[in-house]
Every structure is written in structure tokens, then in C-alpha cells.
C-alpha positions in Angstrom: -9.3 7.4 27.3 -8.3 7.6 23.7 -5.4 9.6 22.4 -5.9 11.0 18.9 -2.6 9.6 16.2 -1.3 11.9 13.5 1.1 11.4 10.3 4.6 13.0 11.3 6.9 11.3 9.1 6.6 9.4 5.6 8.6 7.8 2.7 8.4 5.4 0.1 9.8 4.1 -3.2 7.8 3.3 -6.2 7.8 2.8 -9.5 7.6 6.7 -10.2 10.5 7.5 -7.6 10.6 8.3 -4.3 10.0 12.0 -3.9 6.6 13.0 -3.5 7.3 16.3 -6.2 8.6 14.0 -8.8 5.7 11.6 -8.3 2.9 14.7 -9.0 4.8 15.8 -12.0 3.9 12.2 -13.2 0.8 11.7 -12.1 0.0 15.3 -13.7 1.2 14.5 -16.7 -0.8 11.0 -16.9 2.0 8.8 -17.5 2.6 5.2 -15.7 5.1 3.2 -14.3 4.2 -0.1 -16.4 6.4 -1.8 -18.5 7.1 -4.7 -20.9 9.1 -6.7 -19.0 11.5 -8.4 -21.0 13.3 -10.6 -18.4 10.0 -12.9 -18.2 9.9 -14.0 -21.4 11.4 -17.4 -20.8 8.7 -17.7 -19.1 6.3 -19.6 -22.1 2.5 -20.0 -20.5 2.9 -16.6 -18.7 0.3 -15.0 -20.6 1.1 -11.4 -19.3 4.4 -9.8 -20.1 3.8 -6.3 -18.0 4.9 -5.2 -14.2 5.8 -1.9 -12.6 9.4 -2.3 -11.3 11.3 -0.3 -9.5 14.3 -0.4 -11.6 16.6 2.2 -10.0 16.6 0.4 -6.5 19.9 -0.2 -5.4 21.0 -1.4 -1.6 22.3 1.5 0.0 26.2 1.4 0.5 25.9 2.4 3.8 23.5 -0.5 5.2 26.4 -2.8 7.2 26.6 -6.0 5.5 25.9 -7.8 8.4 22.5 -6.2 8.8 21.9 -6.8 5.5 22.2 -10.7 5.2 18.5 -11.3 6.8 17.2 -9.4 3.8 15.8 -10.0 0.8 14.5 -7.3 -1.5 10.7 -6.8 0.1 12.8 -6.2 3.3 15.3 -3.7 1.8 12.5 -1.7 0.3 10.6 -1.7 3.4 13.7 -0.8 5.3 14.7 2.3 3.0 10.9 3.5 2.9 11.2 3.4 7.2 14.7 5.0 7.0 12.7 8.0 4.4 9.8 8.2 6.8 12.0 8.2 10.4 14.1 11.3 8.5 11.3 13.1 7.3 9.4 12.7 11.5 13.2 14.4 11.8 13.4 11.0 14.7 16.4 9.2 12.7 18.5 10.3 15.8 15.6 10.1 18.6 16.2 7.7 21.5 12.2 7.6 21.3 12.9 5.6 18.3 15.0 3.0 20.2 13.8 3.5 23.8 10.2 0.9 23.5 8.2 4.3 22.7 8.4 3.0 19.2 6.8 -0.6 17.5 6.4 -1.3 14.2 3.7 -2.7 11.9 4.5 -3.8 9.1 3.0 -6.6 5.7 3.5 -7.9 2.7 1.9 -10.5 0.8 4.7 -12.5 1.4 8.8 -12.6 1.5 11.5 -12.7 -1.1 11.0 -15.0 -4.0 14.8 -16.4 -4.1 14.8 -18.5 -1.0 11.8 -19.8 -2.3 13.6 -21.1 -5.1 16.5 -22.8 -3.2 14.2 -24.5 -1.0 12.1 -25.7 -3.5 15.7 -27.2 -5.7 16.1 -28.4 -2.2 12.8 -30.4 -2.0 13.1 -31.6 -5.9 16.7 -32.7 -6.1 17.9 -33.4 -2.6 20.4 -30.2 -3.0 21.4 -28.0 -0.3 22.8 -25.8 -2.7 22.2 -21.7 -1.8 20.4 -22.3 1.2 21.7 -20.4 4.7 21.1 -19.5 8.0 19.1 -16.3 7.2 17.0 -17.9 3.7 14.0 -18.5 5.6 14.2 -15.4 7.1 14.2 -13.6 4.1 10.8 -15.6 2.6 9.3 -15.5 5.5 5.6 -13.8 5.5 6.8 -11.3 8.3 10.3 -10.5 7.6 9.5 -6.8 6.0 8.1 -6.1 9.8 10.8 -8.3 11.6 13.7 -6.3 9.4 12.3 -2.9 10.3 12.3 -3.6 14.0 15.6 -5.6 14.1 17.7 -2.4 11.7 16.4 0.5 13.5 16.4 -1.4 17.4 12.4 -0.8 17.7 12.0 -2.2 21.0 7.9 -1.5 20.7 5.4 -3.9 20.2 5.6 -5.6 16.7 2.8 -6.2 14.3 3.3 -8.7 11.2 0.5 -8.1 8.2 0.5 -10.5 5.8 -2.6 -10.2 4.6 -2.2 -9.6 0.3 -3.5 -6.8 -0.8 -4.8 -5.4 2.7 -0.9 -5.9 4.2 -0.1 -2.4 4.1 -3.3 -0.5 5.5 -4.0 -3.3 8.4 -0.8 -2.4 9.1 -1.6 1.3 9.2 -4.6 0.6 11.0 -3.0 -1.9 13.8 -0.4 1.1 14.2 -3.7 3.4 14.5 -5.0 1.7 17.3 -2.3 0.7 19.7 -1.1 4.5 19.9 -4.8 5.3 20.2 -5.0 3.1 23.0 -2.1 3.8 24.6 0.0 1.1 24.0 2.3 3.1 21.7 3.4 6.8 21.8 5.0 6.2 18.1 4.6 3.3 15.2 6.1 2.7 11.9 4.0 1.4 9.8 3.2 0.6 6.0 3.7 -2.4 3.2 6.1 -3.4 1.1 6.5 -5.6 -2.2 8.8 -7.4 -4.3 8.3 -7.8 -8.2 8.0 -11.5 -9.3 7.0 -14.1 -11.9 5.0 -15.7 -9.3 3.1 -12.7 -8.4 2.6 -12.4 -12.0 1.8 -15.8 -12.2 -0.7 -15.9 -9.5 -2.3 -12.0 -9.6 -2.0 -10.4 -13.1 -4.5 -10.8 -16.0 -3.7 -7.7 -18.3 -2.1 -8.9 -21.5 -2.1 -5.4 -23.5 1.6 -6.5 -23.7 2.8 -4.0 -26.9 1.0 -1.4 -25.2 1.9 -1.3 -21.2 1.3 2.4 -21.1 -2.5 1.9 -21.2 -3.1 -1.1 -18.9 -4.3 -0.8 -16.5 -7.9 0.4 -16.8 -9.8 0.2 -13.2 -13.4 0.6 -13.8 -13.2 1.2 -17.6 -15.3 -0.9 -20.0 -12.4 -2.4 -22.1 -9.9 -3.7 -18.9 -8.6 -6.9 -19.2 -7.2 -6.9 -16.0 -4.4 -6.0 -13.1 -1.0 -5.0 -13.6 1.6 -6.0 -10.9 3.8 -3.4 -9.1 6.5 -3.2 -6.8 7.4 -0.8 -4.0 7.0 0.2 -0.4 5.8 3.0 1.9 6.3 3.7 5.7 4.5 6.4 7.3 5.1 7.1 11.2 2.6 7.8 13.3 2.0 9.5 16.6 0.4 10.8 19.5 -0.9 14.0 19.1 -0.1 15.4 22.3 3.7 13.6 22.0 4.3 14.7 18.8 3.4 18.9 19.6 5.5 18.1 22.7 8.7 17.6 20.4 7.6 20.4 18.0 7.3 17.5 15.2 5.6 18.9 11.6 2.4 17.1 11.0 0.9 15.5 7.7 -2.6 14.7 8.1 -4.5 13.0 11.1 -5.9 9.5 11.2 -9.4 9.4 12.5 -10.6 6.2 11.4 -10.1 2.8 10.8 -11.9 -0.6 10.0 -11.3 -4.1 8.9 -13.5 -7.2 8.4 -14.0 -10.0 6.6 -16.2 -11.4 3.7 -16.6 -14.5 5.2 -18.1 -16.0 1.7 -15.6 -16.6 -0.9 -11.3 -16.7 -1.0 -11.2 -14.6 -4.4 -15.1 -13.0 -5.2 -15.6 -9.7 -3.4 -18.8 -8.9 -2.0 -19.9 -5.2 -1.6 -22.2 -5.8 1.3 -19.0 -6.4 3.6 -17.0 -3.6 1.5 -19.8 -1.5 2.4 -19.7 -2.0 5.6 -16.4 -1.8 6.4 -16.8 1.6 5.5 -19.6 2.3 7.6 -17.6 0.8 10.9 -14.8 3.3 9.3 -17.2 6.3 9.8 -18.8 5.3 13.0 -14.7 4.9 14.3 -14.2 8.2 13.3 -17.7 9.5 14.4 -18.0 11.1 10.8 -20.9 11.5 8.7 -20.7 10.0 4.8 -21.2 13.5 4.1 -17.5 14.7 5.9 -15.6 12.5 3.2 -14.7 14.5 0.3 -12.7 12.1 -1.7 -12.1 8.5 -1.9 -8.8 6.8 -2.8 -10.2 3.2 -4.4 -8.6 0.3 -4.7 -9.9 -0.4 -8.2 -7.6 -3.3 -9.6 -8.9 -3.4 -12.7 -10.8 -6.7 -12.5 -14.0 -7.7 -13.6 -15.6 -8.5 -10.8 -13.7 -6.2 -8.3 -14.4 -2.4 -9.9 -18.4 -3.3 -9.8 -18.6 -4.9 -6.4 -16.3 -1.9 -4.9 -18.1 1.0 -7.0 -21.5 -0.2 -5.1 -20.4 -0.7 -2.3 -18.9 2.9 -2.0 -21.7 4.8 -4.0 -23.7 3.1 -1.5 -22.6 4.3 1.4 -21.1 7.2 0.4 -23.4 8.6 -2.5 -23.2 8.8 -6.3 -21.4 12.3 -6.3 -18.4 11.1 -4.3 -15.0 11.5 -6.3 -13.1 8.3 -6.8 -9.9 7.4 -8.5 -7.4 4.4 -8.9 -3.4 5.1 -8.2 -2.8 1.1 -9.4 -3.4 3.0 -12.8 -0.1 4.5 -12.5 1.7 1.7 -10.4 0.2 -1.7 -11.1 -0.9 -3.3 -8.3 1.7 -3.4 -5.3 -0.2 -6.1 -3.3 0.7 -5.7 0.0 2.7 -2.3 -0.3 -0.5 -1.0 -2.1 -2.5 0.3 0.9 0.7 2.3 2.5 1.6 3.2 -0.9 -2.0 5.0 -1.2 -2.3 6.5 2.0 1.2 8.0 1.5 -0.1 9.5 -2.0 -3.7 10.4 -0.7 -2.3 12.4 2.2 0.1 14.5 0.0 -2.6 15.3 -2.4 -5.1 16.4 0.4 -2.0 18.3 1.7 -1.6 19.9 -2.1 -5.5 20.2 -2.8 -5.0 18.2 -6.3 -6.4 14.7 -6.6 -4.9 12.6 -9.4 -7.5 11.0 -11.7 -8.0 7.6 -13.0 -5.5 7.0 -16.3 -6.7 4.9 -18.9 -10.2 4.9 -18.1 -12.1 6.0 -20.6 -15.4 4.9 -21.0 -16.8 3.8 -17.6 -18.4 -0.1 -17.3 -22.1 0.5 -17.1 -21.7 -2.6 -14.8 -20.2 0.0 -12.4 -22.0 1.9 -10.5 -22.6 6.0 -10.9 -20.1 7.6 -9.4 -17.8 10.4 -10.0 -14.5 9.1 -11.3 -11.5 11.5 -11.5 -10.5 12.0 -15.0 -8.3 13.8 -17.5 -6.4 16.5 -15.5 -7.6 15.4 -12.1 -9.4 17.9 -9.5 -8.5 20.8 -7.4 -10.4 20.4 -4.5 -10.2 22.1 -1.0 -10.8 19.2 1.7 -11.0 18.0 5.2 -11.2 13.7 4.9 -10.5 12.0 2.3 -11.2 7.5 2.8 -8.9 5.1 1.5 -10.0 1.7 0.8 -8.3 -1.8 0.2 -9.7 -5.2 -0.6 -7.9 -8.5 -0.6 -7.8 -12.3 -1.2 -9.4 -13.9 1.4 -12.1 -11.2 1.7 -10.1 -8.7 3.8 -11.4 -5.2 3.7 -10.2 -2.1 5.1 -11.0 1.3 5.1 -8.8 4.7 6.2 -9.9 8.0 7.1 -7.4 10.9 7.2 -8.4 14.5 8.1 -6.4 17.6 7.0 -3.6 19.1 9.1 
């Protein structure tokens, strides 16, 4: 028997804020979070100088300090989104919450970049200086979903995603399916990311670095490349039948869920697999292509990735299917990015207004024919909406979420 898993609480903290009406009123009014980021300019052969902080984040005063010290910032963030999403599932007080009804899933690309840094002074200059009991759990690859459980006493099964850009929507997905198969009556799940030279380093390519407001451009002609963003999002999700029980408000529904691998190349996508992890999304949710009415893309802004993703969806899901980027507005979170757009997708199904695409003005004619949300965006009345996420390593996943 499967049990069917609904959206009762979420929160997050971006680069636009943290409420979701503050966030529209931005994404209405085609603005971005990307800036010039003037603390990385020490930094000589970093070509890029643009990021999407969150510069308003501050610890809260009431986390106990001791709690605190196995934290670096991904794990704040990822704590302070859960703390958002538990209040808004009204559960911040539930014994469910503390009682093993409750696990956790949780990614990121990886941990905090300062312990990083001690251990590395450590390996080139023999220094112990700055390192402590807690530093390696703070860089660790699962300390967003190892923080989570340990603050809020989840007692549940716990699921660490560290998968890069796929973090946060496997760990949605993993969530999915162990409430669906009873192994969970309620999960918190979602991604999380820090903002780093590294990450810079490693993922961005966008150099329009006197004019961060348009970069980046998924799908458009002129991009040069991905931004990188900060941020987290937690939604919590439950069991239907335990969540009426408790008189809980519900978001949205989850219906279906896929993930698979390219099994080709560790940085070229390939739209055959992106297809079908689509398709095994459908066939989970026992949809036709027809039912989805919107698609939330992950559309980075790379060369390669916008064509192979614009296929692949246009294939299986038709040349009139609407599709837009949020990374336009946020950069690319890595792994917070596919919590972070779930989050977003579900409040505009829930409003009926689907952001467009900014900066994308003249579409690649390498892409393929699709309907991409521009301008003011769409007002559009609609039962599923898919959300899809592509990472290094050639991890795909795809979301399906049906209207409350």
C-alpha cells in the first residue's frame, strides 16, 4: 500500500529574503539578487567577480551556543529554513516532531568552506592552528542533514544528499518516498548552500562583472555562463491521511518523483537520460505529459546545459510547454537549488502567476522550441507543474507537485 505525501510546512532564505510575498514583489518586478562581489577581488585569476549572497543572514540570538558550535554557515541556513518550515506545518511544538514520526533529508554540495581552510594550513605548514573538535563536522558533506536532525531531536530516519546541484530535490524526493512507503509519517527535507570563492572557482563562468543585474541569461543567445548563489529551503512533508488527522493546512501534493544517472560523462549532460528521468517522473505519478502545465527548469545558463535540457523536455513534454529559469534571479544555489525551486514553484501554482525567465532575450536557436516565460510572466490556472534539476556527475531529477 502506498500512502499519498503532501507539502504542510515550508521556509527558506535567499538572496531576495525569506518571505514568500516579498520574493513575488521581486520576481514581478524582474530584478535579481546578483551582485559584484567586492570581497573576491584579491582573488587575481578569478575571472568572475558576481555571486548572489545572502547578506542579511545573521545567527539567530536565540540558537544556544552550544548547539551552535557544530555549525558552519550551510548548516545555520539549513537550520533556520527547517525552523521556517516546522512553524509554518504549525509542528514547532509537536512531539511528532521529536517522537521518531519525523526523519530528515537533507544535501548540499558540500560543508562550510572555513574548516576547509584550517585543515588545509594544517596539511601545508604542520599548524594546528583553528582546528577543533566540531571543524570536520562543520565541512563535512552531510552536516546540513546531520545539524537538522541533531537541533530539532528528529529521531526518524536520516537521509544525507550530497549530490551538487541535485542535493536539494533528491532530498525532496528520498523524503517522498519513505513517507510514501511507510517508513515515515513526516520528513524535513530540502538543500542548503554556502557562498564561496571555491564554488566560484569551481562552478561560475559569467564575467558580465560591471553589469551583475543581467547575468544570468539561461537559454538566451548571448549567456556567458552561471552565476553562483547562496541560500536554503526546507519543506515538510506528510502523510495525507496524518496530516487531515491534525487539521494541518496543505500546500501542494507531491505525486511524483525520479532520479537516474547519465552514466556517460562527470560534467556533459545528455538529454536522453534528462528525458527520461522525466518520463519515470510521469509513469511514478501515473500522469500523462499532457497533465503538466508548467515546468520549473534548471536552466544554468551554460552552453551546453540550456540545449541538452530544452530537448530533452520539449521532447517529452511538447514544444508548447511553459518553461522558465529562477537561477535568473538567484544565481545558482547548487545544492539548495532544487528545494529552493520547489518552494518557489509551489507558491506560484498556489498564486496562479509563474515568474518568467529575466534576462533572456533572444532565445539560442541551438535551444529547442519551447515556450519560455518572459516579460511579465503568466497567469495561469493549474493542476501539476514538474520541477527539474541536473547535476555534476550526471544526476537528474525530476518533481511533480499537484495543486491543493
Amino acid at each position: 500500500m502506498t500512502r499519498r505525501v503532501v507539502v504542510t510546512g515550508m521556509g527558506g532564505i535567499t538572496a531576495l529574503g525569506e518571505r514568500w510575498e516579498a520574493i513575488e514583489r521581486v520576481l514581478r518586478s524582474g530584478r535579481n539578487g546578483v551582485r559584484r562581489m567586492a570581497e573576491w577581488e584579491r582573488y587575481e585569476s578569478l575571472h568572475t567577480r558576481l555571486g548572489a549572497p545572502v547578506d542579511d543572514f545573521k545567527t539567530p540570538a536565540h540558537y544556544p551556543r552550544k548547539q551552535i558550535r557544530s555549525m558552519g554557515r550551510v548548516a545555520l541556513l539549513a537550520v533556520r529554513a527547517t525552523e521556517m518550515a516546522l512553524a509554518d506545518a504549525g509542528l514547532d511544538e509537536d512531539a511528532s516532531v521529536r517522537d521518531g514520526r519525523m526523519g530528515v533529508a537533507y544535501g548540499s554540495s558540500a560543508g562550510s568552506v572555513a574548516p576547509v581552510q584550517v585543515f588545509g594550513n594544517m596539511l601545508a605548514t604542520g599548524s594546528m592552528e583553528g582546528v577543533t573538535s566540531t571543524s570536520y563536522i562543520q565541512m563535512m558533506p552531510h552536516t546540513t542533514a546531520v545539524n537538522v536532525g541533531l537541533y530539532f531531536q528528529l529521531k526518524g530516519r536520516i537521509v544525507p544528499t550530497s549530490s551538487a546541484c541535485t542535493s536539494g530535490s533528491q532530498a525532496l524526493g528520498y523524503a517522498y518516498e519513505s513517507i510514501r512507503y511507510g517508513k515515515q509519517a513526516l520528513m524535513a527535507a530540502g538543500g542548503a548552500e554556502e557562498l564561496s570563492a571555491p564554488g566560484a572557482a569551481i562552478f561560475a563562468t559569467s564575467t558580465r562583472n560591471d553589469e551583475p543585474g543581467a547575468t544570468p541569461r539561461p537559454f538566451d543567445r548571448d549567456r556567458d555562463g552561471l552565476v553562483v548563489g547562496e541560500g536554503a529551503a526546507t519543506l515538510v512533508l506528510e502523510e495525507r491521511e496524518h496530516a487531515l488527522a491534525r487539521g494541518a493546512r496543505i500546500h501542494a501534493e507531491i505525486v511524483g518523483f525520479a532520479t537516474n544517472s547519465d552514466g556517460a560523462h562527470v560534467t556533459e549532460p545528455a538529454a536522453r537520460t534528462m528525458a527520461r528521468v522525466m518520463e519515470l517522473a510521469l509513469e511514478d505519478a501515473r500522469l500523462p505529459p499532457s497533465a503538466i502545465g508548467y515546468v520549473s527548469a534548471h536552466g544554468t545558463a551554460t552552453p551546453t546545459g540550456d540545449v541538452a535540457e530544452s530537448h530533452a523536455t520539449c521532447k517529452v513534454l511538447g514544444p508548447k510547454i511553459p518553461i522558465s529559469s529562477m537561477k535568473s534571479y538567484l544565481g545558482h544555489t547548487l545544492g539548495a537549488c532544487g528545494a529552493i525551486e520547489a518552494w518557489w514553484g509551489i507558491e506560484m501554482l498556489k498564486a496562479g502567476w509563474f515568474a518568467p525567465t529575466i534576462n533572456l532575450r533572444s532565445v539560442d536557436s541551438a535551444c529547442a522550441e519551447a515556450d519560455y516565460l518572459t516579460g511579465e510572466g503568466r497567469a495561469m490556472d493549474l493542476e501539476y507543474f514538474m520541477s527539474n534539476n541536473f547535476a555534476f556527475g550526471g544526476v537528474n531529477t525530476s518533481l511533480i507537485f499537484k495543486k491543493i
